[in-house]
C-alpha positions in Angstrom: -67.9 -24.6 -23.6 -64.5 -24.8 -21.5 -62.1 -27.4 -23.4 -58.6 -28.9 -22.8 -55.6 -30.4 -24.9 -57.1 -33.8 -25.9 -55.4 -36.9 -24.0 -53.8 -40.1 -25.3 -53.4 -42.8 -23.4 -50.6 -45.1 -24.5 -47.7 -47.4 -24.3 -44.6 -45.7 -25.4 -43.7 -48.8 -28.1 -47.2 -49.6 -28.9 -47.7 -49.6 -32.9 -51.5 -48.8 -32.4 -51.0 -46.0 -30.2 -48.2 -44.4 -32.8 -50.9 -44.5 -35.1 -52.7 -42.0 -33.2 -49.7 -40.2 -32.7 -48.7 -40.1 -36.3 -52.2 -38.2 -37.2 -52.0 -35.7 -34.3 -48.6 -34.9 -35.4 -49.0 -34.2 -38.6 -52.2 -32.6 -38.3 -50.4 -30.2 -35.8 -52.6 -31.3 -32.8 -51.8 -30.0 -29.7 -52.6 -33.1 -27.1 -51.6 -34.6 -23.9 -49.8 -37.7 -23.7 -50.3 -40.2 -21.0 -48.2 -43.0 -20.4 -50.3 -46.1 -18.9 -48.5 -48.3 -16.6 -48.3 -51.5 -18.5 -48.8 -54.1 -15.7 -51.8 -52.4 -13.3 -53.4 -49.7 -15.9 -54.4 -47.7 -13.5 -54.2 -44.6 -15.7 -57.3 -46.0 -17.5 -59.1 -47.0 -14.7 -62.6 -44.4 -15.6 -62.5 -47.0 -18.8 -64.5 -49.9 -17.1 -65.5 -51.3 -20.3 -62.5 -50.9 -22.6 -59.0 -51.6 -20.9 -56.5 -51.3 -23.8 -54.8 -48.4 -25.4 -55.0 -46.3 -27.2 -57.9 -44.8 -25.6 -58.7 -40.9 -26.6 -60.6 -38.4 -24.9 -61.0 -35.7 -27.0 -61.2 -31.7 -26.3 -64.7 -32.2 -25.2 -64.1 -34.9 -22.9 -65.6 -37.4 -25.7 -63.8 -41.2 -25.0 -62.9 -43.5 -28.3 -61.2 -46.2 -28.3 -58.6 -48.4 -30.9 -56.6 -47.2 -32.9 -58.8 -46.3 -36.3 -61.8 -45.1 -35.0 -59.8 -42.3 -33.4 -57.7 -41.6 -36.1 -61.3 -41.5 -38.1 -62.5 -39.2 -35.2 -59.4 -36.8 -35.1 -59.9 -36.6 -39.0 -63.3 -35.5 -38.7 -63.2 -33.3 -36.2 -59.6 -31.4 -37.4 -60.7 -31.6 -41.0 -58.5 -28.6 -42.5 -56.1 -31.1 -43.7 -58.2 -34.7 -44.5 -56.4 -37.7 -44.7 -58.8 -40.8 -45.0 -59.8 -40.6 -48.6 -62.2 -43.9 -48.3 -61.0 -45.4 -51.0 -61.4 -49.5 -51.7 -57.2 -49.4 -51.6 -56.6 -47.2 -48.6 -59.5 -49.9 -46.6 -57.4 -52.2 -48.2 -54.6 -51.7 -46.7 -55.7 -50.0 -43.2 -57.0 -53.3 -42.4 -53.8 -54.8 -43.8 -51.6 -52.9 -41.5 -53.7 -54.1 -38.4 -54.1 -57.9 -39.3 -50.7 -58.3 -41.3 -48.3 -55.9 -40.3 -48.9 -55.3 -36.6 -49.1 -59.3 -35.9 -45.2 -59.4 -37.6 -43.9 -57.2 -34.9 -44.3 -58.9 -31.4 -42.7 -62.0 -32.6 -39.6 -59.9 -33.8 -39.3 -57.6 -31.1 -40.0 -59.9 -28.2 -38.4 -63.2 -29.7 -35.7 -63.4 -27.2 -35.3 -61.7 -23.6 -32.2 -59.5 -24.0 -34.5 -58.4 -27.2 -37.5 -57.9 -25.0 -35.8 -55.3 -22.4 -34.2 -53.5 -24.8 -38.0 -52.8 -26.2 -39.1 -52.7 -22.4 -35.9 -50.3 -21.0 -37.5 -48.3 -24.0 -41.4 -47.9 -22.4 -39.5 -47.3 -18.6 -37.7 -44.7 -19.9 -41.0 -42.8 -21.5 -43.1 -43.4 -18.4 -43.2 -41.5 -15.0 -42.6 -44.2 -13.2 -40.4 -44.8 -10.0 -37.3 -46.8 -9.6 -39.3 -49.6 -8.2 -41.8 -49.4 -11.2 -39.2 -49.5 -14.0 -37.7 -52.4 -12.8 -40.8 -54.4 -12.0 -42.3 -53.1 -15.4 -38.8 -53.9 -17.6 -38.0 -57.3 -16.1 -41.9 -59.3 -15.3 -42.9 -57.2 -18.5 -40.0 -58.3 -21.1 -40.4 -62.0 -19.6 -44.3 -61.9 -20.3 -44.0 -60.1 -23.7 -41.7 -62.9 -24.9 -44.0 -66.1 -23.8 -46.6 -63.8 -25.5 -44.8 -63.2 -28.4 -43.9 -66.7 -28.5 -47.5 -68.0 -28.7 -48.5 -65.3 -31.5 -45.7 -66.6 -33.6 -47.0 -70.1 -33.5 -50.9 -69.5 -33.4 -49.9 -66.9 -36.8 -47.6 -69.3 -38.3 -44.3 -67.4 -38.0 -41.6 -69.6 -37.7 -39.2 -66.8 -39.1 -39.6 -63.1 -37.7 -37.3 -61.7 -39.6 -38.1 -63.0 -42.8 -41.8 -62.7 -42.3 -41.2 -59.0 -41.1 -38.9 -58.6 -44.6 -42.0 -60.3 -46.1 -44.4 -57.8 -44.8 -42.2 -54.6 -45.8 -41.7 -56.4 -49.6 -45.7 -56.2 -49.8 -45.9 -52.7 -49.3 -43.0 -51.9 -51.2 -44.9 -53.3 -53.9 -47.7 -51.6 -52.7 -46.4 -47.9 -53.0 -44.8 -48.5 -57.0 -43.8 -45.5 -58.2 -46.1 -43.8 -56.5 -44.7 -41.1 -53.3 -47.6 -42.8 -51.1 -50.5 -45.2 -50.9 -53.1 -41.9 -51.3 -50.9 -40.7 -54.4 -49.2 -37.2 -54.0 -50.7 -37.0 -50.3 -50.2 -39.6 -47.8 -54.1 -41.1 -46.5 -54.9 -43.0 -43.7 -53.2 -46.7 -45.1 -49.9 -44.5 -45.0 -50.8 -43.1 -42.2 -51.5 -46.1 -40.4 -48.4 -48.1 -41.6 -46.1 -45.3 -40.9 -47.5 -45.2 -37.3 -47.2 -49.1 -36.9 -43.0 -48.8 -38.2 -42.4 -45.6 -36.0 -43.3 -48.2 -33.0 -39.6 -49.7 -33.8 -37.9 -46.5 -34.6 -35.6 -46.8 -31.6 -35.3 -50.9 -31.5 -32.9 -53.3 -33.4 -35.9 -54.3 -35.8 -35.1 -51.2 -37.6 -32.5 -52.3 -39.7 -35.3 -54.3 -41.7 -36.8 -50.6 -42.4 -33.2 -50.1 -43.7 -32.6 -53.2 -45.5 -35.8 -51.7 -47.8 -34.7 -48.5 -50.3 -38.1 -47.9 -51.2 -39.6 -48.5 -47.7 -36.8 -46.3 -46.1 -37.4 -43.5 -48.5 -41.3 -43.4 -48.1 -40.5 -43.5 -44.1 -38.2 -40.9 -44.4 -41.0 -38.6 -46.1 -43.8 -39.5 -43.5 -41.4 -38.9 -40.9 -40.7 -35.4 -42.4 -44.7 -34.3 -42.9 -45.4 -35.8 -39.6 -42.5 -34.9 -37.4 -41.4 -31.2 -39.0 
């Protein structure tokens, strides 16, 4: 059977799609990396039934969609080095990271518009996208993104960003102890996860809350290392 680099389709800032990236990366993976145009999709078009990213089609030509489920798949199917241990604490806190920690970031990073282009000059820059298309995308997308983010903030009860992004990074923190990661001496999928979700902000202001954290910092520094070198 003929097969080809696997294919992600993704936004260049979005935390679910760095989760896939994270696992690909440190599973050495080699893939394609697609990047959807935020406003008409049409990258994803063949997905009638599913129109969100991160959306993976796999070296067979297999399709899965969100976030864990392909990170679950890619596990699987690459399984010289496993990373989901299924433990009660790593579900614990994969579902944590994607009804906790991912809900902290939109009101943060969107909360005001010079705040949202900076995130959107970001995606323009990481898409092949025309003059035209980076400014339509940067300017109707940043504007969007912060009503958006607005709304989130109030239907989740953030009144604060910041401190309710600080929050977030204290939990895990706490999380971690004294140990190097969630899984113990080997980072697992809750590490995983989290450290995909952060490396969405990597090259934003919201950073500096990263910073702000010694233990957080120093765990992100070590994912970054395993998944990056």
């Amino acid at each position: 059977m003929t097969t080809t680099n696997p294919k992600l389709f993704q936004y260049a800032v979005c935390p679910f799609c760095k989760k896939v990236e994270a696992i690909l990366k440190y599973k050495k993976i080699p893939y394609d990396a697609v990047e959807v145009h935020p406003l008409n999709k049409k990258e994803i078009k063949f997905s009638e039934d599913y129109r969100k990213v991160p959306i993976y089609l796999d070296e067979d030509g297999n399709q899965i969609n969100d976030s864990t489920p392909i990170m679950k798949h890619i596990d699987g199917k690459h399984a010289s080095i496993t990373v989901f241990d299924d433990s009660p604490n790593e579900q614990k806190w994969v579902k944590w990271s994607d009804e906790t920690l991912v809900r902290a970031l939109p009101p943060l990073i969107y909360k005001t518009l010079p705040s949202s282009l900076k995130a959107f000059n970001y995606i323009t820059k990481e898409g092949k996208f025309s003059f035209f298309q980076r400014a339509l995308i940067k300017y109707s997308g940043a504007l969007v993104m912060m009503m958006v983010a607005k709304k989130k903030a109030k239907k989740n009860n953030i009144p604060d960003p910041a401190l309710h992004f600080e929050n977030c990074l204290n939990e895990w923190s706490e999380a971690l102890g004294s140990h190097p990661y969630i899984g113990g001496q080997n980072p697992n999928g809750a590490d995983m996860a989290v450290f995909g979700i952060l490396r969405s902000v990597h090259q934003l202001p919201a950073k500096k809350y990263m910073e702000d954290n010694q233990k957080v910092i120093d765990w992100y520094k070590k994912m970054e290392t395993l998944v990056y070198n």
